[in-house]
Structure formats: C-alpha cells, structure tokens
C-alpha positions as CSV (number, residue, x, y, z in Angstrom):
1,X,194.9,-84.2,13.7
2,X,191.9,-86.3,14.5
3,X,189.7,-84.2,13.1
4,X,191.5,-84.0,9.6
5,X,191.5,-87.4,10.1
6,X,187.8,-87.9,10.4
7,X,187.2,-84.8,7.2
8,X,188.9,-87.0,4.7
9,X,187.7,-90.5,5.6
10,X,184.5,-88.3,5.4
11,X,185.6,-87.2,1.5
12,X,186.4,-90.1,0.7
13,X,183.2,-91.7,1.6
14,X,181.2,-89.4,-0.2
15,X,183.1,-90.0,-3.6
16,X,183.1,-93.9,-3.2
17,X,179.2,-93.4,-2.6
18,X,179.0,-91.2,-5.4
19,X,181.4,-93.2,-7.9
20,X,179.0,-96.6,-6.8
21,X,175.8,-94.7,-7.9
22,X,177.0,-94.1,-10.9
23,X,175.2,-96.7,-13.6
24,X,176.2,-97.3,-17.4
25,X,173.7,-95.8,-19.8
26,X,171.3,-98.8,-20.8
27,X,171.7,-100.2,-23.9
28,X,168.6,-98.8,-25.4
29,X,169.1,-95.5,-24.2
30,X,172.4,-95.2,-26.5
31,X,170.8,-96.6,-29.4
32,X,168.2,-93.7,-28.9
33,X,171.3,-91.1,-28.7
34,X,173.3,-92.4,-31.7
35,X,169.9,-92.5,-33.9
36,X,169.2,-88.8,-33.0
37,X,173.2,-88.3,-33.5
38,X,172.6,-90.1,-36.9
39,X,170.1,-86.9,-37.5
40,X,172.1,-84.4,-38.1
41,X,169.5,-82.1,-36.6
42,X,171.0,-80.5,-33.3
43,X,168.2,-79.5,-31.8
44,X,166.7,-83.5,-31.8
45,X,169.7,-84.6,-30.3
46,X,169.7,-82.0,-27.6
47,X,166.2,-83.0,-26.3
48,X,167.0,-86.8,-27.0
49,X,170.0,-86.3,-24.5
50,X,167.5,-84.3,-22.0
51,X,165.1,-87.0,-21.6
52,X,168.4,-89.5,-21.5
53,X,169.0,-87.8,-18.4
54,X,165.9,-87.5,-16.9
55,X,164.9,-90.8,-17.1
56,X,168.5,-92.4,-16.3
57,X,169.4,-89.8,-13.3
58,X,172.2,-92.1,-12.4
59,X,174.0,-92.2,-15.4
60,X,174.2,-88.0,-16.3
61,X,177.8,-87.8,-16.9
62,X,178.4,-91.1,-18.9
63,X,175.4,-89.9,-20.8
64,X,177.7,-86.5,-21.5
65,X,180.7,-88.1,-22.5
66,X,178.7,-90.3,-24.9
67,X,176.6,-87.6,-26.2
68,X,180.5,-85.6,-26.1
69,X,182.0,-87.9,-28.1
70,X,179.1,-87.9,-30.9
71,X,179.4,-84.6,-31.2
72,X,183.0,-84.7,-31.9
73,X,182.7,-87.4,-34.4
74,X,179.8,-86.0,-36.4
75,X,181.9,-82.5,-36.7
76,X,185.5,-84.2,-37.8
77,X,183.4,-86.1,-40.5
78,X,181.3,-82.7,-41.2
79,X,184.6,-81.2,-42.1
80,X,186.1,-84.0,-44.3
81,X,182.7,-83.8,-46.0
82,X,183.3,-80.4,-46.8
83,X,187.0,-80.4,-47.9
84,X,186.0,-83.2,-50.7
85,X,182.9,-81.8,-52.0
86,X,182.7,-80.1,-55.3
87,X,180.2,-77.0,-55.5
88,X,177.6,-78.4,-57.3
89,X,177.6,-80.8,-54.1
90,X,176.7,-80.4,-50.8
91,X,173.4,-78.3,-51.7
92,X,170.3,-78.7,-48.7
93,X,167.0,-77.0,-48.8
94,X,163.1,-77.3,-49.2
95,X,160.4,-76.6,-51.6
96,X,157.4,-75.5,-50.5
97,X,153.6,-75.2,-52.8
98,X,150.2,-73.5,-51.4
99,X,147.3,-73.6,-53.9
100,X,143.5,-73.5,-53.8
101,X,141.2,-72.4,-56.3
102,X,137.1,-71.9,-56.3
103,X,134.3,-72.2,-58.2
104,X,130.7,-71.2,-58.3
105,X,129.4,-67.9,-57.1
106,X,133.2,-66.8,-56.3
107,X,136.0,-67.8,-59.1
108,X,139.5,-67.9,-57.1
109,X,142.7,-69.2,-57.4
110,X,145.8,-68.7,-55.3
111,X,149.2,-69.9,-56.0
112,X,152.3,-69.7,-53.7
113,X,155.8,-71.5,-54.6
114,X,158.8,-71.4,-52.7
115,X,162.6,-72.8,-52.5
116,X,165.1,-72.2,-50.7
117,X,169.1,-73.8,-51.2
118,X,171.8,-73.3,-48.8
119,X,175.6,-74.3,-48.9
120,X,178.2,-74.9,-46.9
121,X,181.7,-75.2,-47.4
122,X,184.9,-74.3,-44.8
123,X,185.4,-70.4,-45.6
124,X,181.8,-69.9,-47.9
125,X,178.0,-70.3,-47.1
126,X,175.8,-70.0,-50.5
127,X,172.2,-69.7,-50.5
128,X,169.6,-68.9,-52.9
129,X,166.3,-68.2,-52.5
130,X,163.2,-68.2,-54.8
131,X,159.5,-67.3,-53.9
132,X,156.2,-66.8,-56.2
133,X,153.2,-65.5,-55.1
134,X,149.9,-64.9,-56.9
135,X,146.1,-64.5,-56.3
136,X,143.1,-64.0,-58.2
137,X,139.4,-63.7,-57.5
138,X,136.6,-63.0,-60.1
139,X,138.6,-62.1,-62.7
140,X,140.6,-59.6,-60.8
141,X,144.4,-60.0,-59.7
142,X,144.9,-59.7,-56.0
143,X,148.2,-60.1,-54.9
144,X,151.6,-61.1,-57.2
145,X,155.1,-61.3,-56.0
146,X,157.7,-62.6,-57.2
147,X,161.4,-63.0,-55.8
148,X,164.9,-64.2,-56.4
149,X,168.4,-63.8,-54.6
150,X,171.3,-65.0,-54.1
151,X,173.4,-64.6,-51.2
152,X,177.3,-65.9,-50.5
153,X,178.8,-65.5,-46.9
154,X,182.2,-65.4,-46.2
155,X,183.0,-66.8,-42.9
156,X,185.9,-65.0,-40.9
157,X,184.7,-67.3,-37.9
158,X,181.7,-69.6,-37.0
159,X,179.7,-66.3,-35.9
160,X,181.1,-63.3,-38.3
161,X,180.9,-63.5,-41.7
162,X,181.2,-61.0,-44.8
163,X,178.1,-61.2,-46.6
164,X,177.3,-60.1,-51.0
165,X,173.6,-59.9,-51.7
166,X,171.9,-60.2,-55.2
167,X,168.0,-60.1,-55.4
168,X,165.7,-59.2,-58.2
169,X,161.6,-58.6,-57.1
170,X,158.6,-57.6,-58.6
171,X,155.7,-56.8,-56.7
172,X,153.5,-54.8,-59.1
173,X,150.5,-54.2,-55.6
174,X,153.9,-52.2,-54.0
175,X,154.3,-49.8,-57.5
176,X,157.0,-51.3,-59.0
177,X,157.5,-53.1,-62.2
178,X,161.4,-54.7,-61.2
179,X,163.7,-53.6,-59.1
180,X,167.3,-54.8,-58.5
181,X,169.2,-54.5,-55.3
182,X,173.5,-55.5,-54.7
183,X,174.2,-55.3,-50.9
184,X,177.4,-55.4,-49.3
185,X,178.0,-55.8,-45.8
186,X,179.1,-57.6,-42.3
187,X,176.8,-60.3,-40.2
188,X,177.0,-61.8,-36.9
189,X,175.8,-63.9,-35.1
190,X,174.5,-63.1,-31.6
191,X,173.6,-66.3,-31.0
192,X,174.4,-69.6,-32.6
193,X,172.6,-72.7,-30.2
194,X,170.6,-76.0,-31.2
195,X,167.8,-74.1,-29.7
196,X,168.1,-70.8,-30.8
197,X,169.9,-69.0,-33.5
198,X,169.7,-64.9,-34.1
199,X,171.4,-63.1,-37.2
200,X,171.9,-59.5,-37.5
201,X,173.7,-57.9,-40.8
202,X,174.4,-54.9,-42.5
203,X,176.0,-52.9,-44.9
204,X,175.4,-50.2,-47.8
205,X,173.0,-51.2,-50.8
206,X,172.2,-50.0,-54.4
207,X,168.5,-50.1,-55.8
208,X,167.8,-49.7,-59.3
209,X,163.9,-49.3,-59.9
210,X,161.3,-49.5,-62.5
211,X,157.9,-48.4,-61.3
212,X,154.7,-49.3,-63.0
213,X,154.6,-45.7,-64.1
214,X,157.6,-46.3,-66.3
215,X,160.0,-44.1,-64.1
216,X,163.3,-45.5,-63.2
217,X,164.9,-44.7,-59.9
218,X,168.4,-45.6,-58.5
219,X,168.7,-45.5,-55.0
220,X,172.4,-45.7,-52.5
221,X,170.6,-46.9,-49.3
222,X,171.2,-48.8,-46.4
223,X,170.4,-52.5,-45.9
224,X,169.7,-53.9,-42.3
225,X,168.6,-57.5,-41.6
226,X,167.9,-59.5,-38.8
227,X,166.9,-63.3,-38.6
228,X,165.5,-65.2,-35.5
229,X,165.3,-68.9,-35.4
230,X,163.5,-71.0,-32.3
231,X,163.5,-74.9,-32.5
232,X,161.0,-74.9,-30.0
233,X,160.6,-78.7,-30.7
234,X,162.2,-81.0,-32.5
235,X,159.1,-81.1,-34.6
236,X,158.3,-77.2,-34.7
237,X,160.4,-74.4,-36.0
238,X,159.8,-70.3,-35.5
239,X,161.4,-68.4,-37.3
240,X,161.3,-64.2,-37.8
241,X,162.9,-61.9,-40.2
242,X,162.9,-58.1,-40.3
243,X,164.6,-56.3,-42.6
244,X,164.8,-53.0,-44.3
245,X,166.4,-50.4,-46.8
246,X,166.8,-47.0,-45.5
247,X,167.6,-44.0,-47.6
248,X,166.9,-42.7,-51.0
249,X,163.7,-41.7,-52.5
250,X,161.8,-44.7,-51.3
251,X,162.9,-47.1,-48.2
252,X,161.3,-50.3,-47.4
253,X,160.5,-52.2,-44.5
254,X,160.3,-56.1,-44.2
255,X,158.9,-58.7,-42.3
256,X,158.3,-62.5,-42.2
257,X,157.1,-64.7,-39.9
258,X,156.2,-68.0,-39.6
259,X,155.3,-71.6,-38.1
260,X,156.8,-74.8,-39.3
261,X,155.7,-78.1,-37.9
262,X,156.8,-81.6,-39.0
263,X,153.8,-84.1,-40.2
264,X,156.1,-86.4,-41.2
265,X,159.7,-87.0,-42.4
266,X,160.4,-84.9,-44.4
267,X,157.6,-83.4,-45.0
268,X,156.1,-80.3,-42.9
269,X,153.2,-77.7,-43.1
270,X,153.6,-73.8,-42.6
271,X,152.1,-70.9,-42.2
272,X,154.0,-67.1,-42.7
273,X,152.7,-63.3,-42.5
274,X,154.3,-61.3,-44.6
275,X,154.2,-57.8,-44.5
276,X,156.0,-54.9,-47.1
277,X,156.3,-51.5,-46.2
278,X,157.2,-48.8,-49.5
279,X,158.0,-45.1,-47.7
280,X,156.9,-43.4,-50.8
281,X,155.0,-45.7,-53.4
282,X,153.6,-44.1,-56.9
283,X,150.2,-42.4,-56.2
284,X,146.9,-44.8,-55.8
285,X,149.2,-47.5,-54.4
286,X,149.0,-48.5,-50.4
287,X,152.0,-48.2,-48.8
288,X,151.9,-51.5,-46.9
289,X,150.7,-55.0,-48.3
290,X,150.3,-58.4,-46.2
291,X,150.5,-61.8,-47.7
292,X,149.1,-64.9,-46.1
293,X,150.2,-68.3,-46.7
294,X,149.8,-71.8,-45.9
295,X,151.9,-74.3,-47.0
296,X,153.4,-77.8,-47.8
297,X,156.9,-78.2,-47.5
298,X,159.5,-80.8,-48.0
299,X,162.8,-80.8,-46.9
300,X,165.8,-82.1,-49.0
C-alpha cells in the first residue's frame, strides 16, 4: 500500500511541475498569430504558429488552443461569407504579363498574358482560366498559344468533387487551327494540407479539331489530370500539373511547371516550363513544343 502510496504522490508531482511550467503566450506572440490568422493564407499561419512554439517552448498547448480557436472562427465566418454572396461575388485570382522585345541586329518581341479566377461557394468551385502566348524574332513567328476554359466543381465532400470542363485552344506550332474540348468526370483529393495539396481527376472527353490543313477531326478520348501544390514557404509556391487526352486519332500530353516567389504584397514573379506533346500532328510539325516564361504576377 506504501508503494501506491509513494506512485501517486509521485503523479501528482509530476503534473503540478508540469501544470507550473506552463506560461501564457506573450502578448506579442498573439498579436503575431492573429495577424497571420487575419491572412487568410494557411500555410503563413502554420509556420507563424511553428516558430510560436519554438521560441515560447513553455507555452505549446496554449499556443494550440489559441491558434485552435482561430481556426474555428475564420471557417464559421468563411461559411457565412459564402451563404450571402451573390455569384458575381466572391471571385479571387491573379494576372500575370511577361514581355521583352529587341532591337538592333536581332528584332524580337515576346508577349505572355495570363489570368486565372477561382470561386467558391458551399456545394460549387468555379474557375476560369485564360493564357496568351506569343513570340517573334526577325520577322518570323516563334511560338503562339492561346487558351481559355472554364471549369465548375461540384463538391460531394471537401476532397471529392464532380468536375464539367470547357476549354477552347489554339496552338498553330502543335498543327491545329482551334480545337474544342467538353470533359466530364470525378476528382479527388489525395491530399488537402496548408503545406501541400495534390489533385487527381478524370473522366471521358470529346475533341472537336480544326488543323491548319483545314481537316476537321472529332475525337471521344480520355481526359486524366493531376495537380501538385507545395507552399514550401510562405513566400514560395511549386506547383506541377500533368495532364493528358488519350484516345482517338491524336492524344496529347501536358505539362506545367513552375516557381512563384513573393516580392512583395501582392505582387510575385514566376517562372513555368511548359511542355505539349501531339501523338500524331499534320506532317512538317514537331510533335512536342516547350514554352518558357517569366513573369510578373499579382494577386487579387
């Protein structure tokens, strides 16, 4: 009996001890926390909490309540947010512009444009995406792309969604003058962190082409797509997407990658590789092209 005795006045001691080294978070500290909160941006907040903790050992698990508690709050008024907003509200995004152009012995001129809207709403994600490419050098076209779609989600649960896909592209360097693609399909995601976020999606597709030799194709294929995102600061952002058609007389085979790091506010710099892939382009025309750009972009 003794000895039970002498194990819980031994508990007891050590929770007392550890209850007294417990210290409130200092004042400055949760001003820090509630700023990065104030954000929006998850992955900010998650490293602002991290060095919370480091610094302030002694105070871990008010620092988790607190950052707890934030978290709560900022979701409850996320979806308030969204049951009042109309659809012509609620829209984010960011425009991005690359030009340079040369004189002298070489004559050049490059132009790349970008945007890219997303929206969310309880049961529907929208986005919409635009993109422009174009180079010339002595007189002589080089690359030009251009791109629009249109994407809505429905969402099923925060990680599977249905997803209907609209996209018109020209890309005259790939053989074809226009072609239209309607995609319907399932995504899910594999995983959804503040760090890291990766997409996969899929689902039967119809291409209707017009090739710069004037012949029209239409095309039942399939569509597979995968996006990876990596806030590997709060300041940089990679981010990788492969996708492809398969099937039909041509299939195609995607892939973008880039770089984004924060200069200031809202304004950023990037730099992408892109590479298209046709399996059976027109005669005279290589079957892959790469575009490389560097860019200014601002988010809003």
């Amino acid at each position: 009996m003794r000895r039970c005795y002498l194990s819980f006045s031994v508990l007891c001691g050590a929770f007392l001890s550890s209850a007294a080294s417990a210290e409130p978070i200092p004042e400055p500290i949760v001003r820090i926390i509630v700023e990065a909160a104030k954000t929006g941006d998850p992955a900010r907040l998650l490293s602002t909490i991290d060095l919370a903790k480091t610094t302030n050992p002694n105070s871990v698990a008010e620092i988790d309540a607190l950052a707890a508690r934030l978290q709560m709050d900022a979701e409850t008024a996320r979806l308030e947010k969204l049951k009042a907003q109309k659809f012509f509200q609620g829209w984010t995004g960011e425009g991005e512009v690359g030009a340079s152009m040369t004189t002298g012995t070489t004559n050049g001129k490059t132009v790349a444009l970008g945007i890219h809207l997303t929206k969310e709403d309880l049961e529907w994600r929208h986005k919409f995406a635009g993109i422009a490419n174009y180079q010339r050098n002595n007189d002589v076209t080089a690359t030009e792309r251009y791109l629009a779609s249109y994407e809505g989600n429905y969402k099923f649960t925060p990680r599977l969604y249905a997803f209907g896909l609209l996209q018109w592209e020209q890309d005259r360097f790939a053989g074809f003058a226009s072609r239209f693609s309607e995609s319907l399909g399932m995504g899910y995601a594999i995983v959804d962190t503040p760090m890291f976020n990766w997409q996969i999606s899929g689902g039967p597709a119809l291409r209707q082409t017009k090739l710069i030799t004037h012949e029209a194709q239409g095309d039942t294929s399939a569509h597979l797509d995968t996006v990876f995102l990596w806030n590997i600061t709060p300041n940089t952002v990679f981010n990788e997407e492969l996708g492809t058609y398969l099937g039909g007389s041509d299939s195609t085979y995607l892939s973008t990658t880039s770089l984004t790091t924060r200069i200031m506010g809202d304004l950023s710099a990037r730099a992408s590789f892109n590479i298209t892939s046709e399996s059976n382009p027109p005669p005279g025309i290589d079957n892959t092209n790469t575009i490389t750009r560097f860019t200014l972009v601002y988010n809003f």
